[in-house]
N, C-alpha and C positions, 0 to 999 in steps of 0.2 A: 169515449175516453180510453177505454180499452185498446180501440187501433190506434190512438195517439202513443201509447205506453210501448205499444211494438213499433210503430211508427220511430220513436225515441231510442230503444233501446236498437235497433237496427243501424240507426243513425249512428249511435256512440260507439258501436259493433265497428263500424267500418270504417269512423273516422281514427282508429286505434287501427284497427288494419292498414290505414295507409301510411299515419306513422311510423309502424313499426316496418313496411317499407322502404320507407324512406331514410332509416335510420341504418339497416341491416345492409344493406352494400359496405357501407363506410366501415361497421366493426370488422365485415368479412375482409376488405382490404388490410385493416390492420393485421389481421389474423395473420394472411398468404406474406408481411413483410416483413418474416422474418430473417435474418443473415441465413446465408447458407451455411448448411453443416461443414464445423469445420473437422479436418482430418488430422487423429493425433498421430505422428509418424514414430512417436516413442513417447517411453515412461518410462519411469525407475522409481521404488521403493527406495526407504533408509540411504540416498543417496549425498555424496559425499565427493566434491572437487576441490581440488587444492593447486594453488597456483602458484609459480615463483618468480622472483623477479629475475631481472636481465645478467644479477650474479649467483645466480640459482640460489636464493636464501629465501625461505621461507615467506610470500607478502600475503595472503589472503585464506582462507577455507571456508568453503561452504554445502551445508549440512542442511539437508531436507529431509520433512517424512515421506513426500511424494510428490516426480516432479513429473510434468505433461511436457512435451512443445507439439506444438501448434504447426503445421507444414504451411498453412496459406500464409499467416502472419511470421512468420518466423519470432514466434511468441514462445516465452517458457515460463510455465507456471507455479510455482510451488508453494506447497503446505508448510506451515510453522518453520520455515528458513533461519537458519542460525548461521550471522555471519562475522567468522574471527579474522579481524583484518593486523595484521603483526610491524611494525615499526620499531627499525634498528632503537635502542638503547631505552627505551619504552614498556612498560606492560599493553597486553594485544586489549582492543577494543575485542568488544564481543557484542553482537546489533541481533538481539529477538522479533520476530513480528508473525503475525496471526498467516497472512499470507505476502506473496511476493508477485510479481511479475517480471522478467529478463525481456527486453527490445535490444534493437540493432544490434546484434551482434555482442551483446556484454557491455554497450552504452552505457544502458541506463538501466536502476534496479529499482520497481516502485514495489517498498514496501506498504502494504495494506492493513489495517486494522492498528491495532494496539502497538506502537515500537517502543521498544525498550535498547537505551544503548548503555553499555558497563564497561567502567576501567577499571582493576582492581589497583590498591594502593603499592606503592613498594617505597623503597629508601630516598627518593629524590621523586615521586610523581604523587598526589591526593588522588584520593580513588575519586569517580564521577558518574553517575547516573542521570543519566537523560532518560526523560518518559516523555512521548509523542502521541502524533497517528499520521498515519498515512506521508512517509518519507519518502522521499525524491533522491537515490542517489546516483551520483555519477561516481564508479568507481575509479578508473582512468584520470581521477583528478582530483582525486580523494577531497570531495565537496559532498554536502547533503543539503537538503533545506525542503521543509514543509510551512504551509500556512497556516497549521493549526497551532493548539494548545500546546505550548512546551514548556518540563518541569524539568528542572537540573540542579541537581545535589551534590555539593561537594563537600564530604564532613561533615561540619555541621551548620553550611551555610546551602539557603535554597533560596533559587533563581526561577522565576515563572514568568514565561510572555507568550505572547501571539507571536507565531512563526518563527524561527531559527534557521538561520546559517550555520553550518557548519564545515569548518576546515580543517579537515585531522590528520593534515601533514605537518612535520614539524618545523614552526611554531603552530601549534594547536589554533586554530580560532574559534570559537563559538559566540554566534549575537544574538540576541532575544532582538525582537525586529521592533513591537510595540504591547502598550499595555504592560510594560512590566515592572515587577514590583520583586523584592527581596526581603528574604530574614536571616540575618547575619548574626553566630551565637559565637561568643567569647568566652 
C-alpha cells in the first residue's frame, strides 16, 4: 500500500509537471509580446498653445498639466487638457477631460475619461453644460461625438442620451443619438 501511495503521489507529481510545461511557453510568449518601447522626443509641464484663425482672431487654446509626444506614433498625450474653443459673437466653449490624446497632425483629439463641456450664459446665448466620456473630436470641423452616456443642461432644462453629435459651428447642433429622455422646468 505504501509503494502504491508513492507510486501515486509520483504520478500526480509529474502529471503537474507536464502541465505546467505545457502551459509555460504560451504565458512566456505573451510576456516577450509586448510593443516596443516607445521613444518620447518631448514633454512639457503647465503647457499652453493657442491658435488663430486665417484673420489672426483668436480660434482655440489649449492648456495642459503635462504633455508627452510620442516620436514612433506621432502621438501627443496629455494630462487634464483644457480646451477653450472661441467663436465670433459667441461665449467660448470651454471642454475639461481627465486625459486626451492628439493624432495625425491636430486631426483628431480623443478625449478620455470624464468630459465636461461649458458655455457660460450672456445676453442672447443660455449657458449649456454637457457631461460625457471619452469624446471624439475633430477640431478642423468643429464636430465631436462619443457613444456613451450624455447629460446636457441648459438652465433649467436637462437632456440625457446615448451618444451625441456635436456641431459647434454656428448654428450650434447638438443630438442625443438614442435612449433619450428630458426634464423641462417652467
Amino acid at each position: 500500500m505504501k509503494a502504491y501511495q508513492g507510486f501515486m503521489g509520483l504520478f500526480t507529481l509529474s502529471a503537474l509537471s507536464f502541465w505546467a510545461l505545457q502551459s509555460a511557453p504560451q504565458e512566456l510568449l505573451d510576456v516577450v509580446k509586448t510593443e516596443p518601447k516607445q521613444v518620447i522626443d518631448y514633454f512639457s509641464l503647465d503647457y499652453t498653445k493657442v491658435q488663430m484663425n486665417s484673420e489672426g482672431i483668436l480660434d482655440n487654446k489649449l492648456q495642459s498639466e503635462y504633455v508627452m509626444h510620442y516620436q514612433e506614433k506621432d502621438e501627443i498625450h496629455l494630462t487634464r487638457p483644457i480646451i477653450f474653443t472661441y467663436k465670433p459673437l459667441t461665449p467660448e466653449w470651454v471642454t475639461h477631460s481627465e486625459t486626451g490624446l492628439v493624432t495625425e497632425g491636430g486631426e483628431h483629439l480623443f478625449l478620455q475619461g470624464k468630459v465636461t463641456i461649458d458655455r457660460v450664459a450672456d445676453t442672447t446665448h443660455r449657458a449649456v453644460t454637457i457631461v460625457t466620456r471619452d469624446l471624439h473630436v475633430q477640431p478642423n470641423s468643429s464636430y465631436a461625438e462619443t457613444d456613451q452616456r450624455a447629460e446636457l443642461v441648459t438652465g433649467l432644462d436637462r437632456m440625457a442620451g446615448v451618444g451625441v453629435q456635436f456641431f459647434y459651428k454656428e448654428p450650434m447642433v447638438i443630438k442625443l443619438l438614442s435612449q433619450v429622455r428630458g426634464q423641462h422646468a417652467y
